[in-house]
C-alpha positions as a Markdown table, in Angstrom:
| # | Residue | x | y | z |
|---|---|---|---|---|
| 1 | Unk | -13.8 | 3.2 | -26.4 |
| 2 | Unk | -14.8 | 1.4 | -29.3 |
| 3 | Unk | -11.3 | 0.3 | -29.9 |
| 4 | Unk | -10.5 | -3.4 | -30.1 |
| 5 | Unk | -9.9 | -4.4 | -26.7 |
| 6 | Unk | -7.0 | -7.0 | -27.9 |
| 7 | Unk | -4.9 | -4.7 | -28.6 |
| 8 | Unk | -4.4 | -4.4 | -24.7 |
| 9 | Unk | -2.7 | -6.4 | -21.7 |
| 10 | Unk | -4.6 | -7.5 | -18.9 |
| 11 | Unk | -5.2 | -4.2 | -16.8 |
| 12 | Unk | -5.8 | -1.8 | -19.9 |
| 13 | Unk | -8.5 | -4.3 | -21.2 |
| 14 | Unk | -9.9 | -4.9 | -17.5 |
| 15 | Unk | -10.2 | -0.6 | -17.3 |
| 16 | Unk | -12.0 | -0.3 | -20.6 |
| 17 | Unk | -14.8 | -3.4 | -19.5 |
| 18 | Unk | -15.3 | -1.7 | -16.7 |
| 19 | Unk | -15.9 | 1.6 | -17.9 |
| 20 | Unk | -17.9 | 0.0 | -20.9 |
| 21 | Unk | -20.0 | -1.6 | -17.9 |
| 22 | Unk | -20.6 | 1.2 | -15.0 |
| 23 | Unk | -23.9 | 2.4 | -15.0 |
| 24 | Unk | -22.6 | 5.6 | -14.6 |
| 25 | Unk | -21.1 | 6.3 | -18.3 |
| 26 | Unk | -18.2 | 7.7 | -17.2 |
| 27 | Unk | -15.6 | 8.8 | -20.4 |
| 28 | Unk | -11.9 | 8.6 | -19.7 |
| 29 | Unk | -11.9 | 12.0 | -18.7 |
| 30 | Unk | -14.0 | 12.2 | -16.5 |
| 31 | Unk | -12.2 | 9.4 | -14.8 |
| 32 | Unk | -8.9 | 11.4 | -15.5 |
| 33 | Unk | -10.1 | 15.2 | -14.1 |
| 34 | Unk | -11.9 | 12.8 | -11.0 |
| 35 | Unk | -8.5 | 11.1 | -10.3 |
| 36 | Unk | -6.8 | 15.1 | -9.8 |
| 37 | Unk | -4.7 | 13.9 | -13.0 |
| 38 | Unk | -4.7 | 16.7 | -17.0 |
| 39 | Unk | -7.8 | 15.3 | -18.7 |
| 40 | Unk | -5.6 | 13.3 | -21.1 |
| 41 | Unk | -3.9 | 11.0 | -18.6 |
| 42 | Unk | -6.0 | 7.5 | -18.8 |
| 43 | Unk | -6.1 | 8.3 | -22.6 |
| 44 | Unk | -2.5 | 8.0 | -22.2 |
| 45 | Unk | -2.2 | 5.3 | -20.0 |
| 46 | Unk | -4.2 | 3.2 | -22.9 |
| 47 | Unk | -3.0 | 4.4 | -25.5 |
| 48 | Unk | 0.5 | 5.6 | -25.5 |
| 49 | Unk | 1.5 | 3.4 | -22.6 |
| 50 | Unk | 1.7 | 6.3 | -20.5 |
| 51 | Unk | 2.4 | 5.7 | -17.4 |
| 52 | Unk | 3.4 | 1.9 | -18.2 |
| 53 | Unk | 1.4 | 0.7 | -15.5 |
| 54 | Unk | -0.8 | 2.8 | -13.0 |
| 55 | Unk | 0.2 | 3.5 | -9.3 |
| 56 | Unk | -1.2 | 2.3 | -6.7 |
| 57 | Unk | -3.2 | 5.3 | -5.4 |
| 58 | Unk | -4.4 | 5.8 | -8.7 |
| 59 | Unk | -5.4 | 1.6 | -9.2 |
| 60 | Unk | -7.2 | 2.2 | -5.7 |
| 61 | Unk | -9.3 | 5.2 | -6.9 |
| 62 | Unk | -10.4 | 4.1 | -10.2 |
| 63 | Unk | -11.2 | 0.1 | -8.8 |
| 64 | Unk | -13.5 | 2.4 | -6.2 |
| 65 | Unk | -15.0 | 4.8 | -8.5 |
| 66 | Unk | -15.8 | 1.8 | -11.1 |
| 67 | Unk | -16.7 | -0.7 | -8.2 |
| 68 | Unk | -14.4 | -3.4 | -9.3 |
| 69 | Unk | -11.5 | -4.9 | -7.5 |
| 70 | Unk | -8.3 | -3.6 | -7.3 |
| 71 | Unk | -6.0 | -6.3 | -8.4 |
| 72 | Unk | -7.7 | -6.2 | -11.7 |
| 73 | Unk | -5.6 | -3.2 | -12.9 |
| 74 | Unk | -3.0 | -4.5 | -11.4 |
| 75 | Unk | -0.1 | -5.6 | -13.9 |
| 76 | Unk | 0.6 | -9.3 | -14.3 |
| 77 | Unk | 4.1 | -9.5 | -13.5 |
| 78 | Unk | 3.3 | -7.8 | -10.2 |
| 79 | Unk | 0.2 | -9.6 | -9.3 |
| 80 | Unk | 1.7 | -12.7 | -10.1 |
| 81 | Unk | 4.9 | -11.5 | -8.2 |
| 82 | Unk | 3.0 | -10.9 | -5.2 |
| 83 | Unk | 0.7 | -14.6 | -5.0 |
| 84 | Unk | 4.5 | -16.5 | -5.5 |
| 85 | Unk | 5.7 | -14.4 | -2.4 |
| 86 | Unk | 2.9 | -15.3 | -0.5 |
| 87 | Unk | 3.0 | -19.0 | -1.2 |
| 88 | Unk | 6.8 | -18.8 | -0.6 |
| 89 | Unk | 6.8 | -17.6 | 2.9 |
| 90 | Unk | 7.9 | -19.6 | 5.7 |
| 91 | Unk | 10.3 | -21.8 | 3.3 |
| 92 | Unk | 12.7 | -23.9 | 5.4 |
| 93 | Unk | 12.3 | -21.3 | 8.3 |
| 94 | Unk | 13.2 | -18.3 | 6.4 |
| 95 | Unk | 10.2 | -15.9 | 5.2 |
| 96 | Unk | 10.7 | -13.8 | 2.2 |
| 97 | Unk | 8.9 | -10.8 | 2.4 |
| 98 | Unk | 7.6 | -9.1 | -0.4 |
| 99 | Unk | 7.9 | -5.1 | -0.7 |
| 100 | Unk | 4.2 | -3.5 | -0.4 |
| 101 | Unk | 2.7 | -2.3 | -3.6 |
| 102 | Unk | 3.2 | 1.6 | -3.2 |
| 103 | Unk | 4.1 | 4.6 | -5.4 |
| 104 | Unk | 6.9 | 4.9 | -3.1 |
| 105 | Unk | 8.2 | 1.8 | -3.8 |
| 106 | Unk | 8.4 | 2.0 | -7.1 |
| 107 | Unk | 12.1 | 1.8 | -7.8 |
| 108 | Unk | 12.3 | -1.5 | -5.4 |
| 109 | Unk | 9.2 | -3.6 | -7.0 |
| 110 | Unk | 9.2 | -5.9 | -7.8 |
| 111 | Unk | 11.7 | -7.7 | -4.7 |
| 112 | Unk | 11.0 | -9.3 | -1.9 |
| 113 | Unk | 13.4 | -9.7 | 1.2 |
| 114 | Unk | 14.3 | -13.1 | 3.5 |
| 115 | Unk | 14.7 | -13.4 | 6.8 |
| 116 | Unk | 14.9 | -16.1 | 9.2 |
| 117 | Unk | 11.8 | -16.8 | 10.9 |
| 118 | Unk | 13.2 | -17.5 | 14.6 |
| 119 | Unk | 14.1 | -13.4 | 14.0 |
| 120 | Unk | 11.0 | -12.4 | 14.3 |
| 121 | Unk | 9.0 | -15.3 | 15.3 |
| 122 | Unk | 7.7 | -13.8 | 19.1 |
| 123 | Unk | 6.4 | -11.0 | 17.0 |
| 124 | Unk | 3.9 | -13.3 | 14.7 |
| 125 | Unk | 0.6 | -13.7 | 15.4 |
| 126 | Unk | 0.2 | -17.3 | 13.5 |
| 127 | Unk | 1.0 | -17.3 | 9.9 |
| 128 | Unk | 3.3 | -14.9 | 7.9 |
| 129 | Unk | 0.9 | -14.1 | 5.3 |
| 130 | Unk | 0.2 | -10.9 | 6.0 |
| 131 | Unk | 3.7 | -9.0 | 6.2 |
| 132 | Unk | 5.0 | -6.7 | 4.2 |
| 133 | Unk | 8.1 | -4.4 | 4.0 |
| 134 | Unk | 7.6 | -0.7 | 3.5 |
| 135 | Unk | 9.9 | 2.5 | 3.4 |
| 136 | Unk | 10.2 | 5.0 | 5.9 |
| 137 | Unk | 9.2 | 8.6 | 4.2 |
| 138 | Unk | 10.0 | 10.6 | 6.9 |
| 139 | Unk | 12.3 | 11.4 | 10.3 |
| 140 | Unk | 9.4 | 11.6 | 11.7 |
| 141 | Unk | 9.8 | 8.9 | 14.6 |
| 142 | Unk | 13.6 | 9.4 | 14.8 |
| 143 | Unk | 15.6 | 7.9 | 16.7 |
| 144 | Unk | 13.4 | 4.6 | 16.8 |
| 145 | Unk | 12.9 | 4.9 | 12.5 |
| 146 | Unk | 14.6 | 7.2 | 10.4 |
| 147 | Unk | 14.0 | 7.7 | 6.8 |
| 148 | Unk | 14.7 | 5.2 | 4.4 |
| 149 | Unk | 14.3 | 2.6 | 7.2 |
| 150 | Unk | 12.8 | -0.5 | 5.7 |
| 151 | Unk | 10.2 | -1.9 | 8.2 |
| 152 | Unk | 8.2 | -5.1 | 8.0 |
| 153 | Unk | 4.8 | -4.7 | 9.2 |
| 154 | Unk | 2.1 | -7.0 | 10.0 |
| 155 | Unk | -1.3 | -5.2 | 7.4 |
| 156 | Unk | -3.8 | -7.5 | 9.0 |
| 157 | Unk | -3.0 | -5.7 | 12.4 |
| 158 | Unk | -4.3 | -1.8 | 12.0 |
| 159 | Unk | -5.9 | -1.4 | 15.1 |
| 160 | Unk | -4.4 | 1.3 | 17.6 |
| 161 | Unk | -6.5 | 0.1 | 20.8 |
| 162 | Unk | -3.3 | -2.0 | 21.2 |
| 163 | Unk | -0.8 | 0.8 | 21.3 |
| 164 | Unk | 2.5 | 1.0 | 19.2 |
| 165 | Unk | 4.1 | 1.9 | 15.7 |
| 166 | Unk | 2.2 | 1.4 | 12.8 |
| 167 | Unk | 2.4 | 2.7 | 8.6 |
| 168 | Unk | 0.3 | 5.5 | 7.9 |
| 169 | Unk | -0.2 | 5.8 | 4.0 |
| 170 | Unk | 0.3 | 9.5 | 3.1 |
| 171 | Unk | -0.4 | 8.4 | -0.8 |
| 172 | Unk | 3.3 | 10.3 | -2.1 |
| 173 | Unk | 5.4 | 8.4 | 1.3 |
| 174 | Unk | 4.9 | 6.3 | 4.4 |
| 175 | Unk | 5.2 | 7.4 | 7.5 |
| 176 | Unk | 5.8 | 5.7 | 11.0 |
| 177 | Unk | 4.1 | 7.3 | 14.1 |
| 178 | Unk | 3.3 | 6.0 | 17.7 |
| 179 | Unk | -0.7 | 5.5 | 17.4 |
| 180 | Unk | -2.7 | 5.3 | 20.4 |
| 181 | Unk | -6.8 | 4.8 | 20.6 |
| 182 | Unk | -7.8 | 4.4 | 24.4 |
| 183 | Unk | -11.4 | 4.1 | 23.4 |
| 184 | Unk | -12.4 | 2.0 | 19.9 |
| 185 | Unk | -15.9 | 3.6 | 20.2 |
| 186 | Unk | -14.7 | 7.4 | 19.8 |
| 187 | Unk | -12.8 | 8.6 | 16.6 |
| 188 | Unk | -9.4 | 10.1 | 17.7 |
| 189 | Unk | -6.0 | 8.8 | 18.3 |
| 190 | Unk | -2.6 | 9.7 | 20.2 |
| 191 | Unk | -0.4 | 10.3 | 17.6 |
| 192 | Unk | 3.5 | 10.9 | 18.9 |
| 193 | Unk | 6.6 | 11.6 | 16.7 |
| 194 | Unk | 8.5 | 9.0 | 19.2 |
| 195 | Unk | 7.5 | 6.5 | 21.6 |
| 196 | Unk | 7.4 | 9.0 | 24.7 |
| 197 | Unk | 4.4 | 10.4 | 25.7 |
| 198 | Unk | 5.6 | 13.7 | 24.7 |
| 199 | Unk | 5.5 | 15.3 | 21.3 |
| 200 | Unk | 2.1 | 14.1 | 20.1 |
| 201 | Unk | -1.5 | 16.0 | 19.1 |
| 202 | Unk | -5.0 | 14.1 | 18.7 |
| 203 | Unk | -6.1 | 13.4 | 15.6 |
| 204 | Unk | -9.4 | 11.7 | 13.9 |
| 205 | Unk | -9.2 | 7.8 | 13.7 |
| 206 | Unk | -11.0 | 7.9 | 9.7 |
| 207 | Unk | -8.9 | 10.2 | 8.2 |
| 208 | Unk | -6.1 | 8.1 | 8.4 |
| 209 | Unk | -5.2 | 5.5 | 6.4 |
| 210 | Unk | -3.0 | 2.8 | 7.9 |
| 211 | Unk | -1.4 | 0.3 | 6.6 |
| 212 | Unk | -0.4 | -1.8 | 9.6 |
| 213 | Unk | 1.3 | -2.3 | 12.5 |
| 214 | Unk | 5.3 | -2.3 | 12.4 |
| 215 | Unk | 7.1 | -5.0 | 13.8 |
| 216 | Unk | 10.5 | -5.1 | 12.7 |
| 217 | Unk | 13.3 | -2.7 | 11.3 |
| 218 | Unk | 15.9 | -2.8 | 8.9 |
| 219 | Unk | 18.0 | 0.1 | 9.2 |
| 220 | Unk | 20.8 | 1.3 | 6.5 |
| 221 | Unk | 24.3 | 1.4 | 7.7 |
């Protein structure tokens, strides 16, 4: 780690401060083996370039493990990416969308998508600045989304007290289920594979990770 730090963009130098900094003296393989990953692979990452940039899930582990935020291993192009489509939205009544940062995504960011906001205007809850469009992972909730659906959902609303479909983060794909939580003091949760009352088991509340509450669907044709 003694390496001169300018010999790395932004992300690779902000890793190496903040392992030089955490009390807890971790080595890059530590990191590595703690991340499920061969004990090399953050060696790599800094060194060969390898992977050119690290995914999400793995950005969102290390920014916990080395209590720093997660945008700061983020790369430029995509953090930049992301603030321009956030200051762009709800341009001359059209809204472009960016395409959530996911490893699923990968092949699709950095885009984002328009659409007018009259479309889906009934379905905001004040300003845009929280939507996103993810890729259905799964058939899952056919016939409502089938996979490799695009959906646009609102990640500032992941709250199941208020029934409906929302993005469930399964770290490899996203999936789209029917949530339900009829009380928000107990941990567990309706979840259907359509939006019948049939079909559906209890699950825990903190064991899953969602992303948001869907709202709109593009569907391929």
């Amino acid at each position: 780690m003694s390496k001169d730090n300018n010999i790395y963009d932004r992300p690779r130098q902000a890793l190496v401060k903040a392992i030089e900094k955490s009390p807890q003296q971790f080595t890059l393989k530590d990191l590595s083996l703690a991340l499920g990953r061969n004990h090399a692979y953050l060696q790599q990452y800094l060194e060969r370039r390898s992977p050119a940039r690290l995914p999400e899930d793995v950005r969102y582990q290390l920014a916990k493990m080395l209590n720093i935020p997660h945008q700061s291993l983020m790369p430029t192009k995509l953090r930049k990416h992301i603030a321009k489509a956030s200051d762009q939205k709800d341009i001359h009544g059209v809204i472009d969308i960016p395409v959530i940062d996911h490893p699923t995504h990968a092949h699709l960011l950095p885009q984002t998508w328009s659409i007018a906001h009259a479309t889906i205007a009934q379905h905001l809850d004040g300003k845009p600045d929280h939507l996103g469009l993810a890729l259905a992972g799964d058939d899952g909730l056919l016939p409502v989304i089938a996979s490799d659906d695009y959906v646009i959902i609102n990640t500032a609303d992941t709250a199941p007290t208020k029934a409906g479909i929302f993005a469930i983060d399964m770290a490899d794909h996203i999936r789209f289920r029917f949530l339900e939580q009829p009380d928000a003091n107990e941990d567990q949760l309706f979840v259907r594979y359509s939006s019948s009352s049939d079909g559906g088991f209890t699950h825990p509340t903190s064991s899953l990770k969602i992303m948001g509450r869907a709202i709109w669907r593009f569907c391929l044709i």
